[in-house]
N, C-alpha and C positions, 0 to 999 in steps of 0.2 A: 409209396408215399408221394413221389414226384408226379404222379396222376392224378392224386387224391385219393388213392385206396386203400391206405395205410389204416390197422385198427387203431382205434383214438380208445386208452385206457385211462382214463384219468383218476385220479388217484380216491378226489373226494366223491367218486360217482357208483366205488362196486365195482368198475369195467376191467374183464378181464377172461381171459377164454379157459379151457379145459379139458382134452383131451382122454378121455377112457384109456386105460393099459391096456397094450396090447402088444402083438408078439412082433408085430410091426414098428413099435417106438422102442421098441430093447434094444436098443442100437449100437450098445455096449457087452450086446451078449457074447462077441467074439473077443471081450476084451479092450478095443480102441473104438473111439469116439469124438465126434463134433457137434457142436450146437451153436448155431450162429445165425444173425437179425440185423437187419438195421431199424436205431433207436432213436428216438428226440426228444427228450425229455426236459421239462424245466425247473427240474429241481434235483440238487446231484448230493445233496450234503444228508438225506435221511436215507431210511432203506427202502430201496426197489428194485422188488425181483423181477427178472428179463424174464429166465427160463428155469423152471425145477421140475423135477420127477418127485412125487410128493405122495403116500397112499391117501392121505385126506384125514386120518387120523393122529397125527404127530411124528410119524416116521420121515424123512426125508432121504432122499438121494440125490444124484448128482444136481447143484444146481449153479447161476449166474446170477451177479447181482452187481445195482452200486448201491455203496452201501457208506458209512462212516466208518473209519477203524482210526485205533487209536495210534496217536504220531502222525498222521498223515490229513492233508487238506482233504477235502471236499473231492468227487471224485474219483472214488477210487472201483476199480472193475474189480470184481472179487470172485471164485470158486471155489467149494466145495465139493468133491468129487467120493462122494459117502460109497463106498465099498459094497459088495453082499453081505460082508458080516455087519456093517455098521459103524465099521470105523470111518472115521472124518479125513480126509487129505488138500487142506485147503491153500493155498496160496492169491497175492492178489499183485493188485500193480500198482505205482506210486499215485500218488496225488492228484489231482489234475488232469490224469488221463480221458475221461471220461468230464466232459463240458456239456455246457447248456442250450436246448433254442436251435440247435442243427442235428441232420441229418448224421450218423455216426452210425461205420458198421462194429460191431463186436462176434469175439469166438470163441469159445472153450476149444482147446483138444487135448485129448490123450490120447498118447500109445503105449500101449502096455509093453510091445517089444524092449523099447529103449526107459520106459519107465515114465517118462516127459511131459508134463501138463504146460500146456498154453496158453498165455490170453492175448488175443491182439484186438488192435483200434484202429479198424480203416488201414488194416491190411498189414500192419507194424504191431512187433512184439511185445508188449507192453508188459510181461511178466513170466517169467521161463524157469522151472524149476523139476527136479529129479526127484520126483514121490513113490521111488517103487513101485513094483507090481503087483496088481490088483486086481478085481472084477469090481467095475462100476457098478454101480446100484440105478437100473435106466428100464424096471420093471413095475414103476406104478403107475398112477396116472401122469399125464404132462401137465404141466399147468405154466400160461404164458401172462406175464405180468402182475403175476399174484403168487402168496406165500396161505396157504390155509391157517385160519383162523384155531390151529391148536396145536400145542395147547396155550390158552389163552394169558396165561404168567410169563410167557417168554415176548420182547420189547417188536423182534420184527418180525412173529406171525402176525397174519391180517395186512400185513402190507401189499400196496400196490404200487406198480409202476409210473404211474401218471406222465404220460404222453404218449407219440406213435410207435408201434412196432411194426416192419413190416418186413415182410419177407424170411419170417421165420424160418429155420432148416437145422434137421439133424441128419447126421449121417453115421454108418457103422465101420467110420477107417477116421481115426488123424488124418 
């Protein structure tokens, strides 16, 4: 982004990438897990998805977002860490954390050893919590800045991230 090479996703434009599943982005097949970007976004109060593992037909897995949630300002860095069976294990982080118009890095992690999902902000822990042990769900496709348009009754499929992402990265260790 500091060069000008960042993808520019913008919200009202469609922009948004999408990576094929593969045995290569299962990152979470040993169980622990990372996914982390830096983002710039100008608008922090609706939903925008950073990073999901999505099949494309309404299933979800693991994913990052900012998002609204209720009680809490504008803001707020959010995951979902959706299992192999399907179960949801989400946590987020307060208010604020996630601001407008600058460069910001973010990070999911889990480890399944200690049970422990993470979110940080430029490098600080912004939300830390013990969700048990699991297998991440990090077997569909990737999709960066974008939530798939189904099914279309639910308020933040079709969302997009609107602003830079750059330097996306998953990895298969907390």
């Amino acid at each position: 982004g500091e060069v000008g090479q960042a993808f520019l996703l913008n919200s009202g434009a469609n922009d948004y990438l999408t990576v094929p599943a593969s045995s290569n982005l299962n990152v979470a097949a040993g169980g622990s897990f990372t996914a982390e970007a830096w983002i710039k976004v100008s608008d922090v109060a609706g939903y925008h998805p950073i990073v999901e593992w999505n099949d494309g037909l309404g299933h979800g897995g693991v994913h990052m977002w900012i998002l609204p949630y209720t009680g809490e300002s504008a803001g707020v860095l959010f995951a979902n860490l959706v299992d192999t069976s399907g179960n949801s294990h989400s946590f987020h982080s307060p208010g604020g954390s996630v601001t407008t118009n600058v460069f910001q890095h973010v990070a999911v992690t889990y480890d399944q050893a200690s049970g422990m999902g993470t979110l940080y902000v430029n490098g600080n822990v912004v939300a830390q919590v013990n969700l048990g042990q699991f297998a991440p769900q990090t077997s569909y496709h990737f999709w960066l800045g974008h939530r798939p348009n189904i099914p279309p009754s639910e308020p933040d499929y079709g969302s997009f991230l609107g602003g830079l992402l750059d330097e996306p990265s998953v990895y298969n260790r907390a």
